[in-house]
C-alpha positions in Angstrom: 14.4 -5.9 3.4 11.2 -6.8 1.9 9.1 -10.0 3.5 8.1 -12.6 1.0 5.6 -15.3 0.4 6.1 -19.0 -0.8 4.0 -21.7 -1.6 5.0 -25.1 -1.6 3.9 -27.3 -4.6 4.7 -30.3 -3.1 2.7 -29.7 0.6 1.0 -26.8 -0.5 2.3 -25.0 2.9 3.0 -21.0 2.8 5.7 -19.5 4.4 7.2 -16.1 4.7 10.9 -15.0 3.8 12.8 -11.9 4.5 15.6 -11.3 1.9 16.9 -9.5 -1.0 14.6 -8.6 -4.0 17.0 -10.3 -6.1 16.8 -13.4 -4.1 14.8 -16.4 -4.3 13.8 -19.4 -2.4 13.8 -22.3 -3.6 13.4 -25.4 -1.1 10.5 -26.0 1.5 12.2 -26.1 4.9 8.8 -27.6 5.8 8.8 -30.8 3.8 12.8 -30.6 2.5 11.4 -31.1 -0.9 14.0 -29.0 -3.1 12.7 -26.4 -6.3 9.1 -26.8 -5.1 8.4 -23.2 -3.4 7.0 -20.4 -5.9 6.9 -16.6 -5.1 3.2 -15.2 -4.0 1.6 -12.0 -5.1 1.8 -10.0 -2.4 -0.1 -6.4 -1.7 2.4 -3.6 -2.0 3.4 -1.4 1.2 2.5 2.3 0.9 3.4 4.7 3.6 2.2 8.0 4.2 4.3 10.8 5.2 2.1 13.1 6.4 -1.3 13.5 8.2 -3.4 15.8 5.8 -7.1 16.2 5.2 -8.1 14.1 2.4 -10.1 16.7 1.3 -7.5 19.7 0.7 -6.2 19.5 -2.5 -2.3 18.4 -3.4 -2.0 21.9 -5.0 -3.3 23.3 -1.7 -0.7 21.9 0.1 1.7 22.7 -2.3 1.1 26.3 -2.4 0.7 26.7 1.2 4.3 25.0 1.5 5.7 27.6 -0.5 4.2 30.6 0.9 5.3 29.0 4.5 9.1 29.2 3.2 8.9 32.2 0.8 10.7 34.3 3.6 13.4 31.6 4.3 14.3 31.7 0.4 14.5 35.4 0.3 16.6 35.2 3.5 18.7 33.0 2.1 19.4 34.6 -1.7 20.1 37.9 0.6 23.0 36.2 2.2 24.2 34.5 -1.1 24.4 37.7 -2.7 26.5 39.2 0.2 29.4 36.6 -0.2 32.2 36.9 -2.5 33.5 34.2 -4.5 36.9 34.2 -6.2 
């Protein structure tokens, strides 16, 4: 679940929710004052899934992927080949 920030117009406190994206706060558990709390911008979360080099190229990586697995593929179109289907 994503974690949220609210500001409180009435006390001008922020907190931080963790709910639903279709969710939304409403009331200031700080100051009880109800309809005051307004959704923050908030910086988005990226994460990276691998360690590469900034410097090689995403078409580097993508070829060298491929040959990498090029020998699984024909391995496996061999044995697809040798089955019989009805």
């Amino acid at each position: 679940m994503p974690i949220y920030k609210y500001s409180c117009g009435n006390c001008d406190e922020t907190t931080t929710a963790l709910h639903l994206s279709n969710e939304k706060l409403l009331d200031c558990e700080k100051c009880q004052h109800s309809g005051s709390l307004t959704k923050m911008l908030g910086r988005p979360l990226v994460y990276k899934t691998h360690n590469s080099d900034p410097a090689e190229e995403t078409g580097e990586v993508t070829k060298q992927f491929i040959e990498e697995n090029r020998e699984i593929l024909k391995q496996q179109q061999q044995e697809a080949e040798k089955k019989t289907y009805e």
